[in-house]
C-alpha positions, 0 to 999 in steps of 0.5 A, a space after each residue: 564375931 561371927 559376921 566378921 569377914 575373916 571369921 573363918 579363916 581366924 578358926 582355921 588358923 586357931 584350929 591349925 596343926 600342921 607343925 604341932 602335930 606330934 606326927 610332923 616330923 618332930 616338927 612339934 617341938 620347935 613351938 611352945 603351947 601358945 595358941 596362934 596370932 591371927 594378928 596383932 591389932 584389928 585388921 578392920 577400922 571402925 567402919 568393918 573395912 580391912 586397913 589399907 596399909 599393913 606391915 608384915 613380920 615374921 611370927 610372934 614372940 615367946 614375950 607375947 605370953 610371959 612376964 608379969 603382964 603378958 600381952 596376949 591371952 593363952 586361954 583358948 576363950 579370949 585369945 582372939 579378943 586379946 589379939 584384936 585389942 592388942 593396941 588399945 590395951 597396950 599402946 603404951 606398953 608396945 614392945 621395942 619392934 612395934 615402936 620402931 614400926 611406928 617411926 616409918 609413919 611419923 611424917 604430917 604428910 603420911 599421918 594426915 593422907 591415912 587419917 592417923 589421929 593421936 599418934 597411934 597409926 595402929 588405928 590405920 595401919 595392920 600387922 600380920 605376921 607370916 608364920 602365926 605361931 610363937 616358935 623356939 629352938 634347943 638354944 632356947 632362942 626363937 626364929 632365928 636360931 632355927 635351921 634354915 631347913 626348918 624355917 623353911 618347912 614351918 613357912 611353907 606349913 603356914 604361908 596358906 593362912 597369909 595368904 588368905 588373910 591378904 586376899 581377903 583383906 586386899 591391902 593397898 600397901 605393905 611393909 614386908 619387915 625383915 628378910 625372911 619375909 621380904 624373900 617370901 613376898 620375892 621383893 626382887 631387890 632385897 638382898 641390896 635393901 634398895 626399898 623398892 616398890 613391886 607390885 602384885 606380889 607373889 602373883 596372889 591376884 590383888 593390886 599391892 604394892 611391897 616396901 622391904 624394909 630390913 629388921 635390925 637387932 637395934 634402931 633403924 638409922 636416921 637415912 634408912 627411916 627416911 627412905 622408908 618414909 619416902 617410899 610410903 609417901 610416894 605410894 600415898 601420892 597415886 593412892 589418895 
């Protein structure tokens, strides 16, 4: 594990008490006792190279940890191998965000140009998220029933870390998934969800390009999936 790449940053991000910390302006205790999500899923294929393609959410879900069969592991010792095998144990039991992740890449085209085999793209395809810890708030609801103040100060907290993880992993394209992280990557258009392309985002010294793609509370419908579809194939034309 240590001649990984990310090593140290995953420590960094695991070790990482800027909102929990009981002395952060009450900011403790808007997160529950959870350790961090560096990622769901490997960011690195087979071959020890970072992914070409990932998409970008905004912090995991308190579901991650609870119910009969928790995803994840809240044990310190195998927190980390549970995020890395997070598709490999569960694929089959992936939550609704993930499935419907999923149908921006179900084209022949986009599966055949990534090498997708199997219909799992999280064998191509990595997943990060902006803010790295399960978050709550005193209606007992997550991100989003937190002030718009808090969220903000929780971002600015744990956006280093991304931004690390970007860096590091240079991705070739990604899928910024909803509106707080379509702001934060300042996809110039995204208040009118016109799926455009941008490059060099947030000026993080890497050559990328940024789909928007806007989260819904049901299913993306039928136009919006296929102009997200669009949009990758037209990248994966200059890429491949």
């Amino acid at each position: 594990m240590e001649n990984r790449i990310d090593y140290k940053l995953i420590r960094d991000i695991f070790k990482c008490q800027k909102c929990k910390n009981p002395e952060s302006d009450d900011f403790h205790k808007y997160f529950p006792d959870y350790p961090a999500v560096c990622f769901f899923g490997d960011p690195m294929t087979e071959k020890g190279r970072a992914k070409n393609v990932f998409i970008v959410g905004i912090n995991p879900s308190k579901a991650e940890y609870e119910g009969k069969r928790p995803h994840l592991e809240k044990s310190p010792k195998k927190a980390l191998k549970s995020q890395l095998g997070y598709f490999e144990e569960f694929f089959k039991e992936r939550y609704r965000f993930f499935r419907e992740a999923e149908k921006f890449f179900e084209d022949k085209e986009i599966t055949t140009k990534l090498g997708i085999e199997d219909n799992n793209i999280w064998n191509k395809v990595g997943y990060l998220d902006l803010v790295k810890c399960v978050t709550k708030s005193s209606k007992n609801k997550q991100w989003n029933g937190l002030r718009y103040s808090v969220k903000k100060q929780i971002k600015k907290n744990c956006q280093n870390y991304l931004e690390r993880q970007l860096r590091l992993y240079q991705p070739k394209l990604i899928i910024a998934y909803g509106r707080d992280v379509g702001e934060w990557f300042g996809v110039q258009d995204f208040y009118n969800e016109s799926y455009n392309l941008i490059s060099n985002p947030r000026r993080l010294g890497i050559e990328c390009r940024v789909i928007y793609v806007p989260q819904r509370q049901g299913k993306h419908s039928r136009p919006e999936v296929n102009e997200i579809k669009a949009r990758i194939k037209e990248f994966l034309k200059n890429l491949y």
